[in-house]
N, CA, C and O atoms as a GROMACS GRO file, in nm:
protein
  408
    1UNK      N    1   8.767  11.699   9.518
    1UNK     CA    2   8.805  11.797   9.419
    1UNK      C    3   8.797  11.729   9.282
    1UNK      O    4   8.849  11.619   9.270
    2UNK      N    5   8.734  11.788   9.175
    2UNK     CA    6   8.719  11.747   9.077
    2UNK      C    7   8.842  11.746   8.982
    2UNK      O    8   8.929  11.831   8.998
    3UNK      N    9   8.852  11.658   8.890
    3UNK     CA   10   9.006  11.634   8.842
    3UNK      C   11   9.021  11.763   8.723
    3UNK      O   12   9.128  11.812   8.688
    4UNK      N   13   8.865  11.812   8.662
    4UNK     CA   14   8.893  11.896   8.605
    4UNK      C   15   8.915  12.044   8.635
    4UNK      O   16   8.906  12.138   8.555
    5UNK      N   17   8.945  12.048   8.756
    5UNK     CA   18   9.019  12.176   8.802
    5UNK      C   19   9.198  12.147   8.826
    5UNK      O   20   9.275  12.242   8.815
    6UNK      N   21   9.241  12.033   8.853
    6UNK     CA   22   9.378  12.007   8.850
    6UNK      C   23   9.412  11.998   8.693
    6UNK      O   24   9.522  12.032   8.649
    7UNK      N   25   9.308  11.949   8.613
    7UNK     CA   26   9.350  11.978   8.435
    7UNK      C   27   9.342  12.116   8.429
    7UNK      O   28   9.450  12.140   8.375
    8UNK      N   29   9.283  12.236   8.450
    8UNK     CA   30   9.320  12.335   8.408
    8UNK      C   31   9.397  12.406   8.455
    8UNK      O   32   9.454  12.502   8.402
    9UNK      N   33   9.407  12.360   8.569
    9UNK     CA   34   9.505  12.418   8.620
    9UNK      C   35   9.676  12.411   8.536
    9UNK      O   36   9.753  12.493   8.486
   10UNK      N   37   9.673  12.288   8.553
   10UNK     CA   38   9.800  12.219   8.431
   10UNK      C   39   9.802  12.304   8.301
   10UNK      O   40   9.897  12.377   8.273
   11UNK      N   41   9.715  12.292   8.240
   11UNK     CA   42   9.683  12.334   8.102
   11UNK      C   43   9.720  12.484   8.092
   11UNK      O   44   9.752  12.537   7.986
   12UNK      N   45   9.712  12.562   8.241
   12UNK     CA   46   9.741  12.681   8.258
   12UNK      C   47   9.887  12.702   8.222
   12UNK      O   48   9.934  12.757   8.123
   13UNK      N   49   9.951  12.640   8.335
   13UNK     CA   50  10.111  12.581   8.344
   13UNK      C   51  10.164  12.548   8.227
   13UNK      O   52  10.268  12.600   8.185
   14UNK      N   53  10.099  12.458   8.166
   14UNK     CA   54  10.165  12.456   8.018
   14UNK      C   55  10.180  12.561   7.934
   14UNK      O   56  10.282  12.585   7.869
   15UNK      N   57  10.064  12.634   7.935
   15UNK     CA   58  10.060  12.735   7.888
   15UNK      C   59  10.149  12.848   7.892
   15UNK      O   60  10.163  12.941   7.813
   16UNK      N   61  10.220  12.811   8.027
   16UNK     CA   62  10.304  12.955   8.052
   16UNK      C   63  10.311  13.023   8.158
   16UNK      O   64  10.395  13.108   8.190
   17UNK      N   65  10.182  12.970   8.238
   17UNK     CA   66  10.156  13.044   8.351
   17UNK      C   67  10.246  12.950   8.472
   17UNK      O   68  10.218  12.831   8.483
   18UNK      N   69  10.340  13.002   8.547
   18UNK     CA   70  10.341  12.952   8.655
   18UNK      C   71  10.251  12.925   8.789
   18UNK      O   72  10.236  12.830   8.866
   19UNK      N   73  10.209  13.029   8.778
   19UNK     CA   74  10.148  12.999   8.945
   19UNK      C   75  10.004  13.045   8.875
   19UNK      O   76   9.991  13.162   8.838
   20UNK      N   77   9.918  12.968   8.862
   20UNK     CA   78   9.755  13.015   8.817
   20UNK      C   79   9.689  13.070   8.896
   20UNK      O   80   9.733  13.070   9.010
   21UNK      N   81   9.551  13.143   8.868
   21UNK     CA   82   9.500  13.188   8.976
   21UNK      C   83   9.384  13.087   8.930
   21UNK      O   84   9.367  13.014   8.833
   22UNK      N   85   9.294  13.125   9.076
   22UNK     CA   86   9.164  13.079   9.029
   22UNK      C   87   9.053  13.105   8.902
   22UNK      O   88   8.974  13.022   8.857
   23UNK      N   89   9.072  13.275   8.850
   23UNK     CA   90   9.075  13.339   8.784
   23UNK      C   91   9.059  13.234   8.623
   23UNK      O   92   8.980  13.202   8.534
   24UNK      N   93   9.224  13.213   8.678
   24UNK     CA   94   9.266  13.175   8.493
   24UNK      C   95   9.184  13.028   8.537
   24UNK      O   96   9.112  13.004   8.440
   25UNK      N   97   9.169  12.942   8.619
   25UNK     CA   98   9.119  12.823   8.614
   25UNK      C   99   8.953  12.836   8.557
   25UNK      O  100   8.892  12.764   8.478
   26UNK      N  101   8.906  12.966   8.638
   26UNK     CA  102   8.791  12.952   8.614
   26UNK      C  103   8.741  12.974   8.416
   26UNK      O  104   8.653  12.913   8.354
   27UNK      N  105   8.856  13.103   8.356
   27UNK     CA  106   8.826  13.074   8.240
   27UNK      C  107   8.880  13.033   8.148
   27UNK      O  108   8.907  13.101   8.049
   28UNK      N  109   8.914  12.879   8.167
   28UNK     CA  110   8.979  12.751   8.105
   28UNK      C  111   8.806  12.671   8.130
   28UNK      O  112   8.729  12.667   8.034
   29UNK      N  113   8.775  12.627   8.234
   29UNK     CA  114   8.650  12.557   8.250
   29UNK      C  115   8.546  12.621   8.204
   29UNK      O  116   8.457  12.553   8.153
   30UNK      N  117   8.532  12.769   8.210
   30UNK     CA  118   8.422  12.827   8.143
   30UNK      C  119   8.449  12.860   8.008
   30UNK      O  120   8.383  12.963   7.996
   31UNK      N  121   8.504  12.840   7.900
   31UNK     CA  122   8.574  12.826   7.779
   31UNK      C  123   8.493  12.707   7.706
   31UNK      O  124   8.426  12.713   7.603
   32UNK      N  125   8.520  12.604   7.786
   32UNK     CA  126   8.424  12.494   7.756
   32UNK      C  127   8.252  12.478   7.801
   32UNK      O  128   8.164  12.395   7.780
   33UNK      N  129   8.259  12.554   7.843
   33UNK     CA  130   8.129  12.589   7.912
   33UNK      C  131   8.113  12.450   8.037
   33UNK      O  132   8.030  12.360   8.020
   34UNK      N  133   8.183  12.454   8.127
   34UNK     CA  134   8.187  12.328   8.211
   34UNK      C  135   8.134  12.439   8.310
   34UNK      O  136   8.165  12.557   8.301
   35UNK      N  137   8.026  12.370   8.431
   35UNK     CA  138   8.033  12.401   8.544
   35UNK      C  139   8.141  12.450   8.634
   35UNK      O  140   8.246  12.385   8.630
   36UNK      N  141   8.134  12.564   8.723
   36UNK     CA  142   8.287  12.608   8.827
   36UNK      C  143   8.242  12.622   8.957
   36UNK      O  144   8.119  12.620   8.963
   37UNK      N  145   8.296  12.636   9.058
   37UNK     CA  146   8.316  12.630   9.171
   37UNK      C  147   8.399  12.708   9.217
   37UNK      O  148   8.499  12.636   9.211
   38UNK      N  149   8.438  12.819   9.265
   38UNK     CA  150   8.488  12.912   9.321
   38UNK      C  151   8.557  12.875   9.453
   38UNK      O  152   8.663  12.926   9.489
   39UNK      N  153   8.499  12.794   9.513
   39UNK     CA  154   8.537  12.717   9.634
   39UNK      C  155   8.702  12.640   9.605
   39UNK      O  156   8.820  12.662   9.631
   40UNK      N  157   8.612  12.530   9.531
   40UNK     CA  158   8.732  12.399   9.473
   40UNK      C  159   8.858  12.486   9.420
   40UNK      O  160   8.973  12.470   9.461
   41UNK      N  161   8.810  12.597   9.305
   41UNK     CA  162   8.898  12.591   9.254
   41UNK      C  163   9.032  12.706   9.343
   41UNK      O  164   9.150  12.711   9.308
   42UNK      N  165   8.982  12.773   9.437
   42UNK     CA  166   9.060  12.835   9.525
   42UNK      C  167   9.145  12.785   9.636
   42UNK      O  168   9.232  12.842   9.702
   43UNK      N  169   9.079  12.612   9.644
   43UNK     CA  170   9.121  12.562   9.785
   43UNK      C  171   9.255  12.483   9.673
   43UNK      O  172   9.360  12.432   9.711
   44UNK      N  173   9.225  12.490   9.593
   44UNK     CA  174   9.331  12.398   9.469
   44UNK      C  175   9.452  12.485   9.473
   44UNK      O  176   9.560  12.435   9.506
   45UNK      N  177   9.442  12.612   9.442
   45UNK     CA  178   9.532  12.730   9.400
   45UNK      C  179   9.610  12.723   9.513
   45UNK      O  180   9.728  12.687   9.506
   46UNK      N  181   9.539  12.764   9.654
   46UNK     CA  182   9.619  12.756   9.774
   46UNK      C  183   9.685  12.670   9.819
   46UNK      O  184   9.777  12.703   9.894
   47UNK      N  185   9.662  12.526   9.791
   47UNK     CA  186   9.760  12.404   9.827
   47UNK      C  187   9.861  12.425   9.775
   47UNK      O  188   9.961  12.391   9.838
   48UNK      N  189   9.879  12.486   9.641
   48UNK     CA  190   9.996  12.475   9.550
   48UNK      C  191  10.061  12.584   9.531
   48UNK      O  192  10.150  12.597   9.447
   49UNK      N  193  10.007  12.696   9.630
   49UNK     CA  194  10.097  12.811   9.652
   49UNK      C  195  10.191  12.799   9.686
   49UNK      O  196  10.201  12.724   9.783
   50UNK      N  197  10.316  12.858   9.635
   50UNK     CA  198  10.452  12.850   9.653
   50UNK      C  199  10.570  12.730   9.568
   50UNK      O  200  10.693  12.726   9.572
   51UNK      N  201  10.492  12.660   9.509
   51UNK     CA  202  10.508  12.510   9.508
   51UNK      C  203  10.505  12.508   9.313
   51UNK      O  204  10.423  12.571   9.247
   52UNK      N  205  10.597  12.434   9.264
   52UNK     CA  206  10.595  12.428   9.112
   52UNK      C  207  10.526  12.264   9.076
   52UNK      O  208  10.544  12.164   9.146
   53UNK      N  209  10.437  12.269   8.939
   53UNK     CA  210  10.386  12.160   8.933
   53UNK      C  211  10.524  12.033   8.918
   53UNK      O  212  10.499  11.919   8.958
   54UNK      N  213  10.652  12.060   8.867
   54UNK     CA  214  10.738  11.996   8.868
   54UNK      C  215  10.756  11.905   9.027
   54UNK      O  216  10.767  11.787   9.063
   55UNK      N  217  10.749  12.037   9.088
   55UNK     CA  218  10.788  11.974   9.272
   55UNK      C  219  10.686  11.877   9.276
   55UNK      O  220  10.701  11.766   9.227
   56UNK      N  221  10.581  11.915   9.334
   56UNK     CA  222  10.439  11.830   9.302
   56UNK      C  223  10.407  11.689   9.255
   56UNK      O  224  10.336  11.604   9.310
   57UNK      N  225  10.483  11.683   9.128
   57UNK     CA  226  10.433  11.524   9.036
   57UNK      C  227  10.609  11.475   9.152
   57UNK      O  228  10.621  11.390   9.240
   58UNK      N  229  10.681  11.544   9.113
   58UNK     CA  230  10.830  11.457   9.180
   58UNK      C  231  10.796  11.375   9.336
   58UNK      O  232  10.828  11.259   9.366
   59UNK      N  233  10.720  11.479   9.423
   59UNK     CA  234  10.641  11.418   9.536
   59UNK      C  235  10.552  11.360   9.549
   59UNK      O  236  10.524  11.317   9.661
   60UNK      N  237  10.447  11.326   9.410
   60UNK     CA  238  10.369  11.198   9.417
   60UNK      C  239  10.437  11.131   9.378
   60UNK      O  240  10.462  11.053   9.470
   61UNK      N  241  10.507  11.097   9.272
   61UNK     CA  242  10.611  10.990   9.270
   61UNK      C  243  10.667  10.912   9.347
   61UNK      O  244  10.670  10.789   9.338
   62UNK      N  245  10.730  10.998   9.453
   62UNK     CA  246  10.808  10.932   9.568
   62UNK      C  247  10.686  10.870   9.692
   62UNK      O  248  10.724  10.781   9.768
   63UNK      N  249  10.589  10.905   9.699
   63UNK     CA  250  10.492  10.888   9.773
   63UNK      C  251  10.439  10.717   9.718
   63UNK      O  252  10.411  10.625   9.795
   64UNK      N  253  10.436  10.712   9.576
   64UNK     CA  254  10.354  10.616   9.516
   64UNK      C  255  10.470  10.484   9.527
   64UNK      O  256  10.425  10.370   9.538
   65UNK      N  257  10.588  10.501   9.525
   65UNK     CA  258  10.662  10.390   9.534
   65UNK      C  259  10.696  10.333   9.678
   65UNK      O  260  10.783  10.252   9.709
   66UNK      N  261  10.608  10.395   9.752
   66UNK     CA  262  10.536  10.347   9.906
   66UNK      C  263  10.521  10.222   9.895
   66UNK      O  264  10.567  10.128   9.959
   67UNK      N  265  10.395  10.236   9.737
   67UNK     CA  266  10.291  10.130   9.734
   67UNK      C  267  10.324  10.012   9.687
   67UNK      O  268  10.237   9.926   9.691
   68UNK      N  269  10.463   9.978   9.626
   68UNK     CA  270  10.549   9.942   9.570
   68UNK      C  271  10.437   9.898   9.392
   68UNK      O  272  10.338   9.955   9.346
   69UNK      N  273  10.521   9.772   9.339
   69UNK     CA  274  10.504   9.781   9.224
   69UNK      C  275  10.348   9.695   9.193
   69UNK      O  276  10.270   9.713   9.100
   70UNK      N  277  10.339   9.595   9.312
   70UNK     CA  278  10.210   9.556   9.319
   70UNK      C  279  10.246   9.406   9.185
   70UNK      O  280  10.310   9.412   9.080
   71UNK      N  281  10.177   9.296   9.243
   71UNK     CA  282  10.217   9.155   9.119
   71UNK      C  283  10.160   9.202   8.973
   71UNK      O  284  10.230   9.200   8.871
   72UNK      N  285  10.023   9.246   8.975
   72UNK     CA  286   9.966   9.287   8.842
   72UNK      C  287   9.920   9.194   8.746
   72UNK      O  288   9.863   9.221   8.640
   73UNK      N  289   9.954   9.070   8.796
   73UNK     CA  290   9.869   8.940   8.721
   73UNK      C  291   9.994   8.898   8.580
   73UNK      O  292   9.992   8.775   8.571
   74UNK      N  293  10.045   8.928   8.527
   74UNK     CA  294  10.099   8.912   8.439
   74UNK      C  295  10.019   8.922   8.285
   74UNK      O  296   9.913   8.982   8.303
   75UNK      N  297  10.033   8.887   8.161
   75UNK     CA  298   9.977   8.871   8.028
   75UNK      C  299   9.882   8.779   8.059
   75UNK      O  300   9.898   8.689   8.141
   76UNK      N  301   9.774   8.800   7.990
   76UNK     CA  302   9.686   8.750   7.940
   76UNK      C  303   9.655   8.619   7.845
   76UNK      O  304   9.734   8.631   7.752
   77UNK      N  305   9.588   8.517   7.827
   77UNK     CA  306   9.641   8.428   7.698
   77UNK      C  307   9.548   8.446   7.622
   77UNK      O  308   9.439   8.421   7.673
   78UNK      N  309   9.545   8.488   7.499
   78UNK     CA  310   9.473   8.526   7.385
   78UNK      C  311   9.382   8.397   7.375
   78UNK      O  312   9.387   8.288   7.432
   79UNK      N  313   9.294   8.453   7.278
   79UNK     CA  314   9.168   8.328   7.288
   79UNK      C  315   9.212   8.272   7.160
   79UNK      O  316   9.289   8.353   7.109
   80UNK      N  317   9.197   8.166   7.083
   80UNK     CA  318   9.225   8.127   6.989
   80UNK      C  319   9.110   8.184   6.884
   80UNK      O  320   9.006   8.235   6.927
   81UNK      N  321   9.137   8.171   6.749
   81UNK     CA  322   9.070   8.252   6.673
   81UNK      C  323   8.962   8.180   6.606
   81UNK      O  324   8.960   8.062   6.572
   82UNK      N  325   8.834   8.308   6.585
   82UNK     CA  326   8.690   8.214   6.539
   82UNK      C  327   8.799   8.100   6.384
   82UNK      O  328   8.901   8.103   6.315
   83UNK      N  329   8.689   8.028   6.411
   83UNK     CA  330   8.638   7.928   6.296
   83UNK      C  331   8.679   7.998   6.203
   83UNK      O  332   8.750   8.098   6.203
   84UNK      N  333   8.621   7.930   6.108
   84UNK     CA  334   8.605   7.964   5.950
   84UNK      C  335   8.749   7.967   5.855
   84UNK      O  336   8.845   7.902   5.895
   85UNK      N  337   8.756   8.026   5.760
   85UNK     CA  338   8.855   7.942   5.708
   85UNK      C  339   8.825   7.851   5.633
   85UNK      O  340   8.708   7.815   5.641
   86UNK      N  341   8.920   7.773   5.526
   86UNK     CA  342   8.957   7.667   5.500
   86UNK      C  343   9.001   7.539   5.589
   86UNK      O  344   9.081   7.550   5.682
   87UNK      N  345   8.952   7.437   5.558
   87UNK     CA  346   9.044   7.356   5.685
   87UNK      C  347   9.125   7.291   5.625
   87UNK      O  348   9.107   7.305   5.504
   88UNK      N  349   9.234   7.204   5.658
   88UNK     CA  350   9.382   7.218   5.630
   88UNK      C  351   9.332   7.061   5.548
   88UNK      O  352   9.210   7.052   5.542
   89UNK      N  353   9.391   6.968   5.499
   89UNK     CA  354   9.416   6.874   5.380
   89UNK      C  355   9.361   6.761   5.498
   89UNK      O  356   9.260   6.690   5.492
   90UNK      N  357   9.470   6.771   5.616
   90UNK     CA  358   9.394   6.695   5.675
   90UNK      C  359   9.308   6.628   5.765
   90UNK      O  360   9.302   6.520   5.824
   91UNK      N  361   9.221   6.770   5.751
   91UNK     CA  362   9.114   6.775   5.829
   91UNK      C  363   8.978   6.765   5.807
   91UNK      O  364   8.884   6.786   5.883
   92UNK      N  365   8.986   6.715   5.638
   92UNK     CA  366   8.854   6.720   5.569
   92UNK      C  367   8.768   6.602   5.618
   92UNK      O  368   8.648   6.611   5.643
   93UNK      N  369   8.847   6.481   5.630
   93UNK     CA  370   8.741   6.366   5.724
   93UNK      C  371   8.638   6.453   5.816
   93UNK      O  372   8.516   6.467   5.811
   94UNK      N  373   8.737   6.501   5.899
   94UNK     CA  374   8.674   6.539   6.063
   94UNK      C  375   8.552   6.627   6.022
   94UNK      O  376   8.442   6.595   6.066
   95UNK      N  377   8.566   6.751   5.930
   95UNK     CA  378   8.471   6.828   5.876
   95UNK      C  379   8.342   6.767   5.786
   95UNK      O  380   8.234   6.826   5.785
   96UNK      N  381   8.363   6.648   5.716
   96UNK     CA  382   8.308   6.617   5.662
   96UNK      C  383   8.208   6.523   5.765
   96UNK      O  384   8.092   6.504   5.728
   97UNK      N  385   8.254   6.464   5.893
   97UNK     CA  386   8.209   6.406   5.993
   97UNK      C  387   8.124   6.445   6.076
   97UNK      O  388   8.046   6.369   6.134
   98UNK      N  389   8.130   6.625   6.099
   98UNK     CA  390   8.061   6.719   6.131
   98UNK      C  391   7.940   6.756   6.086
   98UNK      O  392   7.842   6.783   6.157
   99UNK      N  393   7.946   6.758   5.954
   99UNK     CA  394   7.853   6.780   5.868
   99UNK      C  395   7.710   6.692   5.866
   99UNK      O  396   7.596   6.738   5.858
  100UNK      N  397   7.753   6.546   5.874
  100UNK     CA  398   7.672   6.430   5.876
  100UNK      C  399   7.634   6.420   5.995
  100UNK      O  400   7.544   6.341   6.025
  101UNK      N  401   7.690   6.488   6.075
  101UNK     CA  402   7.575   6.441   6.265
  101UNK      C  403   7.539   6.617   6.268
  101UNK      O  404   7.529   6.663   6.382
  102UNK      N  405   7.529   6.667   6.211
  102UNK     CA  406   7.386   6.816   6.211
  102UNK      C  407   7.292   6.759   6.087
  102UNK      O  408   7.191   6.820   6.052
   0.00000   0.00000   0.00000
């Protein structure tokens, strides 16, 4: 199922609509002139018959902390920053040392 039938669907909901039809999904996607599916977007409507998008996200929620929080690697260490610049008082030897072996 394509994610942009669960966005319009939402977008419906926000809108005001509780329970969408396929209808209103189809002209949210055809608005933008996106491709539709009559299929998808009916088999979408019917899963969520009866059912508020509130209930819905509250039960993926609880589903996802299954997966727990996962390590995630921690921060990153920044790269140190290009060249250039001035170089500091006393670093002009070293630069000047540079210069003479190119």
């Amino acid at each position: 199922m394509g994610l942009k039938y669960v966005a319009a669907y939402l977008m419906s909901v926000l809108a005001g609509n509780d329970s969408p039809s396929a209808a209103d999904i189809q002209k949210i996607l055809e608005s933008v002139e996106s491709e539709y599916d009559e299929g998808i977007a009916s088999k979408l409507v019917s899963e969520l018959e009866g059912k508020t998008v509130h209930e819905v996200i509250a039960e993926g929620k609880e589903k996802l902390k299954g997966f727990g929080g996962g390590g995630g690697g921690g921060g990153f260490a920044a790269g140190g920053g290009g060249g250039g610049g001035a170089a500091a008082a006393g670093d002009a030897p070293a630069a000047e040392a540079k210069k003479e072996a190119v």
